[in-house]
GULUM-230555 format. One line per 10 residues: number of its first residue (from 0); their letters; for each residue z, x, y of N, C-alpha, C. Coordinates in steps of 0.1 Angstrom, whole numbers. Each point is the difference from the previous one (the first is absolute). Layout:
% GULUM-230555
NUM	A	Z/X/Y/Z/X/Y/Z/X/Y  ...
% end
This chain:
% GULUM-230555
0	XXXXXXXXXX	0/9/-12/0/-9/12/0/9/12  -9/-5/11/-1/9/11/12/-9/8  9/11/5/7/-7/13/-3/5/10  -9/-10/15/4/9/12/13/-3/7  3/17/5/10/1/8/-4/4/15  10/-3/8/-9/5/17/3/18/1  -6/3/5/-1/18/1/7/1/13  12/9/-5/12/5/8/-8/14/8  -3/-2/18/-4/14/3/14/3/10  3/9/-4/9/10/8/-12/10/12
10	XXXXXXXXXX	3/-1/14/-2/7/12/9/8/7  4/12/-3/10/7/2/-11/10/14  12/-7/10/-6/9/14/13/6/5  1/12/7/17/-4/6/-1/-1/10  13/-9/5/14/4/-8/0/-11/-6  -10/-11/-1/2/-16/-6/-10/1/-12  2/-9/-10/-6/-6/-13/-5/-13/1  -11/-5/-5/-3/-12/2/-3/-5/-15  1/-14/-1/-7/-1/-13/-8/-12/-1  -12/1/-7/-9/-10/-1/-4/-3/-12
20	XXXXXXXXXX	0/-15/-1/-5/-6/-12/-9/-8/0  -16/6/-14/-13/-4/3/1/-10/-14  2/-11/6/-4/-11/-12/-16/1/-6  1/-2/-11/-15/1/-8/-5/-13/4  -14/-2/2/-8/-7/7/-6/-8/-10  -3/-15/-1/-1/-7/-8/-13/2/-7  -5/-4/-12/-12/4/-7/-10/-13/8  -13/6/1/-12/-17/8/4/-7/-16  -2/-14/8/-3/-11/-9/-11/-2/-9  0/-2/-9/-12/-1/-8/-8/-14/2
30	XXXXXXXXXX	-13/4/1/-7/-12/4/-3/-6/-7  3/-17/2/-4/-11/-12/-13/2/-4  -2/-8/-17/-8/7/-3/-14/-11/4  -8/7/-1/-13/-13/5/-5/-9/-10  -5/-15/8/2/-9/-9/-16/3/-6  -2/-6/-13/-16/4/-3/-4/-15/-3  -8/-10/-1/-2/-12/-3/-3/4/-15  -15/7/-1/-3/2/-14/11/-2/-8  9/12/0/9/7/-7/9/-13/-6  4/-11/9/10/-11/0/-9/-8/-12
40	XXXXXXXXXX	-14/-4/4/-4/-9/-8/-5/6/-19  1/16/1/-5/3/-10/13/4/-7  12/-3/4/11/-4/-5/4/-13/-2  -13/-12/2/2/-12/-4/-8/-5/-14  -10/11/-3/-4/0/-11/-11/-11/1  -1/-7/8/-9/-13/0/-10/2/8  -3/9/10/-11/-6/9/-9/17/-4  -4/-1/-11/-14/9/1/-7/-2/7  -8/-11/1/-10/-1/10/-3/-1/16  15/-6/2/0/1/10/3/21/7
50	XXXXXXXXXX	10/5/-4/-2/17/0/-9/3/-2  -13/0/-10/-9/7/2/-5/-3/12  -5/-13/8/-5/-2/11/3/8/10  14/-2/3/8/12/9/-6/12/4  0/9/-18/-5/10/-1/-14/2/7  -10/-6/-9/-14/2/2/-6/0/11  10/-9/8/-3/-6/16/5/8/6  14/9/1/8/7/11/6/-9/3  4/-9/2/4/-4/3/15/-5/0  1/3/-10/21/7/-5/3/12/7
60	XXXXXXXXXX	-8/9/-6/4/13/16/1/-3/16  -7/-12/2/3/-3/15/8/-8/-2  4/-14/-6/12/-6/2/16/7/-1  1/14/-13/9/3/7/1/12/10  -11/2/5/3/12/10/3/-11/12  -1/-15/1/7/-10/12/11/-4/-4  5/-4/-9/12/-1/-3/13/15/2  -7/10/-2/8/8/5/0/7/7  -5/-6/11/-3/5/17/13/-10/6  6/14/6/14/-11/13/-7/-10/6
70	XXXXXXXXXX	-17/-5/6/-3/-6/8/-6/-13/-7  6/0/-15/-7/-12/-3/11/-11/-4  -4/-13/1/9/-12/0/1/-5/-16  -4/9/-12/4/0/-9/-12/-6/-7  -5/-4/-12/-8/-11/-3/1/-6/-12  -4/-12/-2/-2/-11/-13/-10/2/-7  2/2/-11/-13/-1/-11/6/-7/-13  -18/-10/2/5/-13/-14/-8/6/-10  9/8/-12/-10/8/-11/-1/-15/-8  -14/-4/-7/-7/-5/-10/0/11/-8
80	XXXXXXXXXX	6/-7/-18/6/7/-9/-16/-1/-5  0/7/-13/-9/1/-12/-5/-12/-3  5/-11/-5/-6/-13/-3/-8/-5/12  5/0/14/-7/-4/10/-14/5/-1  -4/12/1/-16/8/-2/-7/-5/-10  9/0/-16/-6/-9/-8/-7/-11/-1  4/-9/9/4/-17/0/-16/-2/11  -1/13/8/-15/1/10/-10/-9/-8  -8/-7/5/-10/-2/-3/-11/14/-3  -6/-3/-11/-13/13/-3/-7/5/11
90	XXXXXXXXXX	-1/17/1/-4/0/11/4/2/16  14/-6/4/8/-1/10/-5/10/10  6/15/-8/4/13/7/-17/5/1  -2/-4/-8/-17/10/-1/-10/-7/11  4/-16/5/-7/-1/15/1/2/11  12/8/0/0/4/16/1/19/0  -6/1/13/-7/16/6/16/6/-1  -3/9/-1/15/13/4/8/-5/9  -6/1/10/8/-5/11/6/-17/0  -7/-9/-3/6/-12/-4/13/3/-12
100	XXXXXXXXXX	-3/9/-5/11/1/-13/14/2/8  -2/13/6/13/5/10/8/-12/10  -10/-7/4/4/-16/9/7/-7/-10  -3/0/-11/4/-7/-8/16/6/-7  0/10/1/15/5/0/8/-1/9  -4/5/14/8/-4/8/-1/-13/6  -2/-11/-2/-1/-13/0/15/-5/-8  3/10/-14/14/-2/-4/15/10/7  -5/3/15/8/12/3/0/-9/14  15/-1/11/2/-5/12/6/16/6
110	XXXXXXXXXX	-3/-3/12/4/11/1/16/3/8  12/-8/-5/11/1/4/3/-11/-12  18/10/3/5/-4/-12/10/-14/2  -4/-10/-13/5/-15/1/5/3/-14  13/-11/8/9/-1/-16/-4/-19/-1  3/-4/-12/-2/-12/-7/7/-10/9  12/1/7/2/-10/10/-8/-3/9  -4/14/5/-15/1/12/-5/-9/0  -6/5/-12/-15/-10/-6/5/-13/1  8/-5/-1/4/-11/-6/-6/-8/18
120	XXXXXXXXXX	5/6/10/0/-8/14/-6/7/4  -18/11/-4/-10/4/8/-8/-6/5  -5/-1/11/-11/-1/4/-12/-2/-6  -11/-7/-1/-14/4/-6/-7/1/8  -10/5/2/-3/10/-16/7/11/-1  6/8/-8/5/9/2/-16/12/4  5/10/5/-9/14/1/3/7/-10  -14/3/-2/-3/10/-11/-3/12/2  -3/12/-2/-7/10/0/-14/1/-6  -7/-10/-5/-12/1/-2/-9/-4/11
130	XXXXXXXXXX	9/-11/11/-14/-5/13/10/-10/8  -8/-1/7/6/-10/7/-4/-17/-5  6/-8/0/-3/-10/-3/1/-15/3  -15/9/11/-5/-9/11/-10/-14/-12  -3/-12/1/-5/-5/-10/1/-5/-16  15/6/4/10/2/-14/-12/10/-12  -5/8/6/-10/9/-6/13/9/-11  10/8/9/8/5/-8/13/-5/4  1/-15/-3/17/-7/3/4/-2/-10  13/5/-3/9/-2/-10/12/-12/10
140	XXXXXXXXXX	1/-13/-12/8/-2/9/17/-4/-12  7/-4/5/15/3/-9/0/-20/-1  5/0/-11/4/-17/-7/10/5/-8  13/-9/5/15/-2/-3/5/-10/-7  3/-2/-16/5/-11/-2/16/5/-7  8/-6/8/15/1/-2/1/17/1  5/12/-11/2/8/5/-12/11/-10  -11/-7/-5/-12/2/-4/-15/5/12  -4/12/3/-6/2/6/-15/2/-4  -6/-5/7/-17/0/-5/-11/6/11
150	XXXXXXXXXX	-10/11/-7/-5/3/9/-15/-6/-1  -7/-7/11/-14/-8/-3/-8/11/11  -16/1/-9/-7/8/6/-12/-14/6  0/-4/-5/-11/-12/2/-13/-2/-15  4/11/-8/-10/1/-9/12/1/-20  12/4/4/11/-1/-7/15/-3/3  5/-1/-4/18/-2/6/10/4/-14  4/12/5/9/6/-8/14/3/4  10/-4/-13/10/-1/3/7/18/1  11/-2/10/3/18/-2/17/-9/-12
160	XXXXXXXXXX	-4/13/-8/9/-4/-13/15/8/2  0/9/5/11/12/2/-4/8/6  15/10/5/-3/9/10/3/15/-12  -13/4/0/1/17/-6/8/8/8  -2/1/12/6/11/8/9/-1/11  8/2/3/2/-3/19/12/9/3  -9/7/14/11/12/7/-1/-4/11  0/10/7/0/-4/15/-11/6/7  -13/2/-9/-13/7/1/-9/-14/-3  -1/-5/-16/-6/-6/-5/2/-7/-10
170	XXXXXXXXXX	-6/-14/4/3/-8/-8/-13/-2/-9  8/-6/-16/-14/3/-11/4/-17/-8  -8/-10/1/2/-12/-8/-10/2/-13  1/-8/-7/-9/0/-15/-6/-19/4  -15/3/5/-5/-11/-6/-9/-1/-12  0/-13/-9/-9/-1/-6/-12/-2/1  -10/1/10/-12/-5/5/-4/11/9  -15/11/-1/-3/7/11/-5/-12/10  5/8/12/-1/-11/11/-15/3/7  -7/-11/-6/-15/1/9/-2/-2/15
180	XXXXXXXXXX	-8/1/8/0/-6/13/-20/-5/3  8/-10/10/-14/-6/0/-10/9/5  -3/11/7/-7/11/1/-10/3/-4  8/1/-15/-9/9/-11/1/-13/-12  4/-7/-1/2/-10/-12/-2/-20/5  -8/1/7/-2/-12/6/-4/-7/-14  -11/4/-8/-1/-7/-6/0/6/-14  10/2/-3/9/6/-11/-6/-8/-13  -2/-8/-4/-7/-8/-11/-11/13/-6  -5/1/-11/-7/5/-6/-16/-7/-1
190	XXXXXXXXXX	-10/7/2/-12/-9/1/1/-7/-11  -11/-11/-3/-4/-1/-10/-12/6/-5  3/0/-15/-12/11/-6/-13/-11/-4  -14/3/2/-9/-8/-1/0/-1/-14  -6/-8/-2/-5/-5/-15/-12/9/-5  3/11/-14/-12/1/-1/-10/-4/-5  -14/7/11/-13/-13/-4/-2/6/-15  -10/-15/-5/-1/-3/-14/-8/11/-5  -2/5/-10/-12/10/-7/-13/-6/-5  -6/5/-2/-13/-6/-9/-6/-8/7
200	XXXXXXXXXX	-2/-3/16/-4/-8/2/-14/-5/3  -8/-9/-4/-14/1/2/-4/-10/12  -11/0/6/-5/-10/10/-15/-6/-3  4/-13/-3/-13/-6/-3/-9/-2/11  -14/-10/-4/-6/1/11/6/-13/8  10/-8/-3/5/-8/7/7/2/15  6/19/-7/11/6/11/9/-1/-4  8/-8/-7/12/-7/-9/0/12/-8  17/12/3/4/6/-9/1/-6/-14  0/12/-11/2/-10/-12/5/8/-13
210	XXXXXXXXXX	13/3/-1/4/7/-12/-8/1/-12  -1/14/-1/-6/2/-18/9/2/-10  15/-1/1/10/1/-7/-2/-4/-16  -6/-16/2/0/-9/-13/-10/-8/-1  -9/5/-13/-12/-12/2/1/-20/1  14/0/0/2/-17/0/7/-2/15  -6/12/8/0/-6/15/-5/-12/0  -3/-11/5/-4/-9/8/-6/2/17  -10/0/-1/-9/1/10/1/-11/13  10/-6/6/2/-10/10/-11/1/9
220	XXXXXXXXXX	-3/10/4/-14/-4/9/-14/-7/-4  1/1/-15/-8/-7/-2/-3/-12/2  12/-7/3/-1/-10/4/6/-10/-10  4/5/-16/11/-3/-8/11/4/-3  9/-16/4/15/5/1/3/1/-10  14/5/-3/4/1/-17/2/-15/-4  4/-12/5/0/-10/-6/-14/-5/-4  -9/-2/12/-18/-2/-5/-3/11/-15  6/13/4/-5/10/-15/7/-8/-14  14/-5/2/8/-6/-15/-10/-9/0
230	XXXXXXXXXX	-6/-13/12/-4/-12/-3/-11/0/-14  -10/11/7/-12/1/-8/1/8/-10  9/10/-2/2/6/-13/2/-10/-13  9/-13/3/7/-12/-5/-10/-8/-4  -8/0/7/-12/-10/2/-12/7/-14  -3/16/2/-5/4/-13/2/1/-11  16/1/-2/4/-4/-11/1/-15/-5  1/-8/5/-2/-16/-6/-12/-1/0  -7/4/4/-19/0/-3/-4/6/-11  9/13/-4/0/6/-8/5/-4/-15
240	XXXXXXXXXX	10/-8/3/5/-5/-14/-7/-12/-3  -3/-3/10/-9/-17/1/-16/5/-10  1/11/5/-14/4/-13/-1/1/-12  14/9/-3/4/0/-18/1/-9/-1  4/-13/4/4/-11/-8/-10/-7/-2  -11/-2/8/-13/-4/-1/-4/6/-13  1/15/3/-6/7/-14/6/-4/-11  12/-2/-5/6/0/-9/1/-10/-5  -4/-14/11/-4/-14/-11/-15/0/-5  -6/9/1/-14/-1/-2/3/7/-13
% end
């Protein structure tokens, strides 16, 4: 064990002695340590997808190099877990440019920090870090029922389920739903896929496409319907049997 003691100096002048005592001087403080967002959520084991985004984008190196800047007001981020990415419609992430992608991250990032009471009595829309949201282009806005908070984009509404994180830097909720914005996801629906055209197909001189699939097509342009085709098929055969019997009384 180290003990400090204060250092006894003896100043012998004559005819007088003086004495002086140098107290040891306190060690600096160690600096808290810096918050990392990645770090917190890849301790939550759930949000792959959402961290690689971070990554690929930079955009986790800039949220915490603001979070731990003296000049910043702290900030909110709603991580969408693993099942959320899943649950995308086909396609989602692969329609929008680079730069839409990045909007689309920080669209789940405000840029000061709100605790769950906040939310509860904010303002809408709240601000985002992806735009302004003039047009509700990028408006998030907050829906309260009892002490259940809901965040509506205009294109989804996801509930925030728990709080992963909270210091006095940044706050981290777990929603189940990535939070789309009208922006980039106005029309979120997936096309529909056309029908593919038929094979084999021939064109008479009528114009009238006409499958070669099966020789017991029926030819409707001709101007025989399938009930006219039964009528007279029906009709040959009673003519037909009407003969043998002729023949057979003879």
């Amino acid at each position: 064990m180290n003990l400090l003691y204060p250092l006894v100096v003896l100043t012998i002048a004559s005819p007088r002695v003086s004495v002086q005592y140098l107290m040891p001087q306190p060690s600096p403080a160690t600096p808290p340590a810096a918050t990392n967002i990645t770090a917190i959520l890849e301790m939550g084991g759930e949000f792959t997808f959402f961290i690689r985004l971070l990554k690929t984008t930079l955009i986790g190196n800039q949220l915490n190099s603001q979070i731990n800047s003296n000049s910043t007001q702290g900030l909110t981020v709603f991580a969408p877990n693993d099942h959320s990415f899943l649950s995308l419609p086909l396609r989602t992430l692969n329609s929008v440019s680079d730069q839409q992608r990045i909007q689309l991250i920080l669209f789940h990032v405000l840029p000061i920090l709100i605790t769950l009471p906040q939310l509860q009595v904010a303002s809408n829309p709240l601000r985002t870090q992806a735009g302004a949201s003039d047009a509700g282009q990028f408006a998030l806005n907050v829906s309260t029922f009892g002490y259940q908070v809901s965040l509506v984009t205009g294109v989804v509404t996801a509930t925030i389920s728990s709080t992963i994180f909270l210091n006095s830097k940044v706050a981290i909720y777990l929603v189940y739903k990535v939070l789309l914005p009208m922006a980039l996801f106005s029309s979120s629906a997936p096309a529909a896929i056309p029908p593919e055209p038929e094979k084999n197909m021939s064109t008479p001189a009528s114009g009238v496409p006409t499958s070669s699939r099966s020789s017991n097509t029926i030819d409707v342009s001709a101007g025989i319907t399938p009930n006219a085709f039964l009528i007279r098929t029906a009709s040959y055969i009673l003519v037909s049997l009407s003969l043998v019997t002729i023949a057979l009384s003879y």
